[in-house]
C-alpha positions, -999 to +999 in steps of 0.1 A: +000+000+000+013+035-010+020+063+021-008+087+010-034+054+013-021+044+044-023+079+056-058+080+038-065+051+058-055+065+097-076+096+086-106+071+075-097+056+111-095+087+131-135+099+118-149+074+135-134+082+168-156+109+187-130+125+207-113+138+169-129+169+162-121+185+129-084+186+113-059+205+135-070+179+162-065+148+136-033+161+125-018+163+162-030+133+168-014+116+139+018+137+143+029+123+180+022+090+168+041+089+141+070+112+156+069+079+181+075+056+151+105+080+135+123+080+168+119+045+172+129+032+136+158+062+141+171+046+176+169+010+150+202+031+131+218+041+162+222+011+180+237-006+150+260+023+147+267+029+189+275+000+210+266+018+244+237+037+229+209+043+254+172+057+243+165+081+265+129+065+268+121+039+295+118+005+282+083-001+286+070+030+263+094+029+233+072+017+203+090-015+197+073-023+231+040-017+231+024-008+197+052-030+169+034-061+179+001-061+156-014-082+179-006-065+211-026-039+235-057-030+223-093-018+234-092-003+273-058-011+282-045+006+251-064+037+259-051+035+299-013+025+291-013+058+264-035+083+287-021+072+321+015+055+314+028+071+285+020+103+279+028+112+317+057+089+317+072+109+284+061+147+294+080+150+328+117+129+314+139+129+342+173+133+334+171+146+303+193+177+291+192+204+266+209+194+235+195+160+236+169+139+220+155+131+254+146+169+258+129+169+224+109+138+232+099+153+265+088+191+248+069+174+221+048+157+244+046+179+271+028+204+242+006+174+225-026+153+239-045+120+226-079+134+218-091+092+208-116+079+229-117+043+212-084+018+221-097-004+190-096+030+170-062+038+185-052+004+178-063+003+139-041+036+135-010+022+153-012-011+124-013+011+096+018+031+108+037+003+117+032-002+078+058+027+070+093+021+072+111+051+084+146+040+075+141+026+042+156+052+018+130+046-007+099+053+019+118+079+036+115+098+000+081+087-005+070+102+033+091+140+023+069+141-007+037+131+009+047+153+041+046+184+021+013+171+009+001+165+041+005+199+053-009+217+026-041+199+032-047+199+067-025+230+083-050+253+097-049+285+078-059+321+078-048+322+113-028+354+122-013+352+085+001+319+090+002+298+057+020+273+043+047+285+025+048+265-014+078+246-013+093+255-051+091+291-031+113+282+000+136+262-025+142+292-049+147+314-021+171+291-006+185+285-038+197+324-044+213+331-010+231+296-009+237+287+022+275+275+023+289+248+051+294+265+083+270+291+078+244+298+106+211+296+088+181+311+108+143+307+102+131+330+130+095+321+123+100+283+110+065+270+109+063+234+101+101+237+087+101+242+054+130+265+048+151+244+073+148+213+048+154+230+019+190+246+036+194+215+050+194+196+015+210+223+001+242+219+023+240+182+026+254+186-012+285+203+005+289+182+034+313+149+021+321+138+056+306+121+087+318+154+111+310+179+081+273+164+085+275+167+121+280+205+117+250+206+100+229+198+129+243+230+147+234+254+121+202+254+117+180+271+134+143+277+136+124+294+163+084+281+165+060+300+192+032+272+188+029+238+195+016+222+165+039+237+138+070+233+160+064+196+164+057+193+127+091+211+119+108+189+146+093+155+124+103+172+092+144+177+102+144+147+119+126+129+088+156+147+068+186+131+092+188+156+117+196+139+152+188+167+172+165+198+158+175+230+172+144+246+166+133+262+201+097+263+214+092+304+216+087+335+205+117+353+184+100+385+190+097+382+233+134+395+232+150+426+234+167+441+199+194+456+228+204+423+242+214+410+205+251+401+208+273+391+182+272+353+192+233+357+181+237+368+150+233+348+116+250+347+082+217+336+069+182+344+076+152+327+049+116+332+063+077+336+056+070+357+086+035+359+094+016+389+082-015+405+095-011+391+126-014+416+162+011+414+184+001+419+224+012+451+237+043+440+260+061+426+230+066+470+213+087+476+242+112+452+227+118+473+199+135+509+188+106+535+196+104+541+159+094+511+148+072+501+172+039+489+161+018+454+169+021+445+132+036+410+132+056+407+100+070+445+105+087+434+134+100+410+126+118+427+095+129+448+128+146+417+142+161+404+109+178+437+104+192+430+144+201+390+139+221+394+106+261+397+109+275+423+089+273+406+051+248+383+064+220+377+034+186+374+037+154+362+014+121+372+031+085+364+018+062+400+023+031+415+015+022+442-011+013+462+019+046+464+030+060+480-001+037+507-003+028+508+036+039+543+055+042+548+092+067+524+107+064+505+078+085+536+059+109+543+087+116+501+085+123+506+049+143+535+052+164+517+078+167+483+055+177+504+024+205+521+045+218+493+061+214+465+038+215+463-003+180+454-014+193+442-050+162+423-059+127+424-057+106+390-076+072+400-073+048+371-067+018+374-090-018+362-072-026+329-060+005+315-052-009+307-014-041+293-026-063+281-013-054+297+013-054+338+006-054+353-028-031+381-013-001+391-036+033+383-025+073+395-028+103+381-023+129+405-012+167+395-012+190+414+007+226+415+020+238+433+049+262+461+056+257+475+021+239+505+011+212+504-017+217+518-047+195+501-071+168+474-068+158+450-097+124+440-097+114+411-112+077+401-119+073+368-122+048+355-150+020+328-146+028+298-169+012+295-203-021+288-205-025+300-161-047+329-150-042+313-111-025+290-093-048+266-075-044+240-050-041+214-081-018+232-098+005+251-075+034+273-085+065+249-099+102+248-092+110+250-125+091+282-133+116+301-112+142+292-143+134+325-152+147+342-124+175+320-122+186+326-161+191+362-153+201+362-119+238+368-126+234+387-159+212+413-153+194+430-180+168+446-188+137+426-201+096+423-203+099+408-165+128+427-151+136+461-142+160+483-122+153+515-101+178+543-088+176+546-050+173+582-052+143+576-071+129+553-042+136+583-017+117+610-039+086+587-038+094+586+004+102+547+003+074+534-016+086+504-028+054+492-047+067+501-086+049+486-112+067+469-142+071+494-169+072+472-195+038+458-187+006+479-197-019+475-171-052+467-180-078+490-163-111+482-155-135+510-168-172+519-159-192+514-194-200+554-192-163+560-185-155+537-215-176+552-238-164+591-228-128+580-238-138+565-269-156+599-281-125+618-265-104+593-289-129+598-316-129+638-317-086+631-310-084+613-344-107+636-363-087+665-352-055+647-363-067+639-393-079+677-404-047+694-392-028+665-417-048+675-442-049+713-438-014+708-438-007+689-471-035+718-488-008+741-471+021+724-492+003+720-520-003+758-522+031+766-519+045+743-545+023+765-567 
């Protein structure tokens, strides 16, 4: 059976349980179970590797214990060994220390719960896992693909500006700041982890040695304020090799821009910050007086600006309304302009985030410690034949060729243009230019239509009697 049936399946499973209500409750529930299953199959690999290795959970409640056996606990006792033995048992660890997977395994279940009522239910799902072999290369693959799938589907959107984040967008962005080995790479608002994979593969090509892949693990970081999403991200780096996430359970913007110090800061810095989103009241007083507001996405452009090192590079997913926003959001571009090199704008065109929001989208790539002097827009085109993106038909890797053909020999074309920085100041940072080369349709009122074809009428009737008043004029003349 392929993964999406068996995943069909455990959904199919999970309905008829009357303790699962709705989606974000199904996909927790699936998530610690099968985050059980990775760390188990994981622990497989390291105890053929480690002689001493020790799991740094008791006996009794690894998975090879009480849910491998097909045939094992099931009904009542099930439900009392999960509710009463191991979810207690796993959520207060003793022993365990930061930096470790015992920590991890203790945080994720310390922020997840078994809504299932049914131990037959509970038992039917636990089967069908047991189905998917987490160190087989093969369904390893198979699981990445369906993961991305997965969270597409189910992730609870429209909340504070939280989407998922298309992953041929996260992989072109990672693409043009290339990450390089030894490079701290920071998502300061990592979701479900999307940008960390995509770094992560991206430097696993660079990485040729067993201790050049254990650097890996240390650089990159993700910060994740809710539960849900920072488990998910957790199961997607460990799913991609990582031993030991370092992506922390918090809030990058509960933290003072003063107390930055240098051992904070990042070379790299890739992220889909949420947008639209309020931010409580005690958070401002982090932040410069100038750019304090309770807009989520601003600040955290405010924190970028703070976390990069000095030629650090950053790609950063924002709304329209940022480009053209004024308040804070002008004193914020003001300060990126002057302290970083904004070289590129790709403007995303509508729908990329469907089904989610039909909000329009930009990718700005910057590099700090360099002043602005131009910025190249880019406006990148729907495919032939599109007029949307839609959830069956999302935006591609491979449409981003485009970008990537002229990304090092910049010219002038139908998609791209460049604009002076001094004509970005006359226009008091509004960074919302339209493509020049593109003549936008407007929509007219039928009345307003029909005024400017009689104002175009009388035009060409005047044109055409001064020609010929003219040519009588010559005429006369050559008389």
């Amino acid at each position: 059976m392929s993964i999406t049936s068996i995943i069909k399946s455990i959904q199919d499973i999970m309905r008829q349980d009357v303790g699962v209500d709705g989606d974000a409750q199904r996909i927790s529930q699936i998530v610690w179970m099968i985050f059980l299953k990775i760390i188990d199959d994981k622990e497989m690999e390291l105890e053929l590797m480690e002689d001493n290795y020790e799991s740094p959970i008791p006996e009794e409640i690894r998975w090879r214990n009480w849910a491998a056996d097909d045939e094992g606990m099931t009904g009542e006792e099930l439900l009392d060994f999960i509710d009463n033995k191991l979810f207690p048992t796993l959520s207060e660890l003793p022993n365990v220390q930061e930096g470790t997977r015992g920590i991890i395994v203790k945080e994720v279940f310390q922020d997840s719960y078994n809504y299932m009522k049914s131990g037959t239910l509970i038992r039917q799902v636990v089967n069908k896992i047991n189905e998917i072999d987490f160190n087989s290369s093969e369904e390893r693959h198979l699981f990445n693909d369906f993961y991305e799938g997965f969270l597409k589907d189910l992730q609870s959107a429209g909340n504070a500006g939280e989407y998922y984040t298309p992953r041929a967008v996260t992989q072109f962005m990672v693409d043009m700041v290339k990450p390089q080995l030894g490079e701290k790479v920071l998502d300061p608002a990592s979701g479900t982890g999307g940008f960390l994979a995509c770094s992560l593969n991206h430097l696993k090509e660079q990485a040729k040695t067993v201790e050049e892949r254990k650097v890996l693990d240390k650089t990159i970081l993700g910060v994740e304020k809710k539960p849900l999403p920072h488990v998910l991200g957790m199961t997607n780096l460990i799913l991609n090799d990582v031993e030991i996430p370092n992506i922390q359970r918090d809030n990058s913007l509960t933290y003072p821009l003063r107390d930055i110090k240098s051992k904070d800061k990042v070379d790299i810095v890739v992220t889909n910050p949420p947008f639209g989103g309020i931010e409580e009241d005690g958070i401002q007083a982090n932040f410069p007086a100038a750019l304090q507001t309770k807009e989520t996405a601003d600040l955290f452009i405010a924190l970028i600006l703070a976390k990069l090192k000095d030629y650090g590079r950053a790609a950063v997913v924002l709304p329209n309304g940022f480009l053209f926003g004024e308040g804070v959001k002008t004193r914020l571009k003001e300060k990126l302009i002057s302290e970083c090199n904004l070289h590129t704008i790709v403007r995303l065109p509508k729908g990329v985030f469907n089904p989610y929001t039909d909000i329009q989208t930009n990718l700005l790539f910057f590099e700090k410690g360099k002043e602005t002097k131009d910025i190249w827009y880019f406006e990148h085109p729907y495919p032939e034949g599109y007029k949307n993106y839609t959830k069956t038909k999302p935006i591609r890797i491979e449409e981003f060729d485009l970008e990537k053909q002229w990304w090092n020999n910049r010219e002038k074309n139908k998609y791209a243009w460049k604009v002076n920085i001094d004509e970005i100041k006359e226009r008091n940072y509004n960074l919302d230019i339209k493509n020049p080369f593109q003549i936008e349709a407007e929509n007219l009122s039928p009345e307003e239509a029909y005024k400017r074809y009689q104002e175009a009428k009388i035009s060409v009737q005047n044109t055409k009697q001064q020609l010929a008043d003219e040519l009588a004029s010559i005429s006369r003349r050559d008389k």
